[in-house]
N, C-alpha and C positions, 0 to 999 in steps of 0.2 A: 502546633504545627503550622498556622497562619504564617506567624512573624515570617520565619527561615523564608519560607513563598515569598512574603511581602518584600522581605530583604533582596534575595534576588531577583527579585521583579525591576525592582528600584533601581539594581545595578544593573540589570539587561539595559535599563532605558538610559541609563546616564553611558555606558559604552556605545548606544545605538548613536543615540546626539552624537557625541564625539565623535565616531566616526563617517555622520554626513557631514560635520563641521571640516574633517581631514578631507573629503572628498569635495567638499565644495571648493575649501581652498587650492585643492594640486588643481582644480577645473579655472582657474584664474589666479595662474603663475605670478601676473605683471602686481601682485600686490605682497611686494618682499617684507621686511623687514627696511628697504630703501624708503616704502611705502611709507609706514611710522613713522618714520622720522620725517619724512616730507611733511603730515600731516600735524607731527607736533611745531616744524615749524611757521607752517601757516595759521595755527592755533595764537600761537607766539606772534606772529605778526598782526594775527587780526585785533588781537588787545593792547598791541604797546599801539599801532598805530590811531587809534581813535584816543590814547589815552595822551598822546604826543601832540593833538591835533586839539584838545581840551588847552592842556599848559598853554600850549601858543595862544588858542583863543581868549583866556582866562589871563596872560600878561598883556595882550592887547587890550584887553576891557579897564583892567587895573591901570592902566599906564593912560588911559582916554577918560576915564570917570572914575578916580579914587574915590573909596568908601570904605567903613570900618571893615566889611566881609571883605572874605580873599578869593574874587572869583578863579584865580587858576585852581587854586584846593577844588573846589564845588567843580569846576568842568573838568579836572584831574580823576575826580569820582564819577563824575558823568561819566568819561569818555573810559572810564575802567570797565563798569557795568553795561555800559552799551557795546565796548568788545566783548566781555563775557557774556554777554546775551547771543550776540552773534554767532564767537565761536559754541557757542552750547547748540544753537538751531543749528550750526553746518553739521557738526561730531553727529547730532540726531538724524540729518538728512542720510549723513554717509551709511551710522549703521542701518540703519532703513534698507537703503540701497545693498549694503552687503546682506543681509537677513535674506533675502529675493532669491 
């Protein structure tokens, strides 16, 4: 007779969440669906552009001090992982702030 309990306990708390999640959201309208996709595209910006900002450093290096390594490849990689680094701390700040 526990389980059937346990079960709907479980589902009492998984409806409860849900629906301060539905009430948190109607309580901060200005965060649409517009929302999303604003945020995928500054995701998107924050990684090409550090990774754009590599190449050009990385053909300037190559084109002043040739050598066997390819530095645009290596600041191409840098500048990939130092935007996914970023975008990863911003996404973590925001949920933070929505969690609140």
């Amino acid at each position: 007779m526990d389980e059937p309990q346990n079960g709907q306990k479980k589902m009492l708390d998984a409806v409860t969440q849900k629906t301060h999640r539905k009430i948190a959201a109607r309580a901060h309208p200005g965060q649409s669906s517009w929302f999303g996709l604003g945020m995928m595209g500054l995701v998107g910006w924050s990684v090409a552009i550090p990774m754009l900002a590599g190449v050009a450093f990385g053909l300037w290096i190559d084109s002043q001090w040739p050598s066997r390594f390819s530095w645009t490849l290596m600041f191409l990689f840098a500048g990939g992982g130092l935007g996914c680094y970023n975008a990863w701390r911003w996404i973590n700040r925001e949920g933070r702030k929505s969690e609140h």
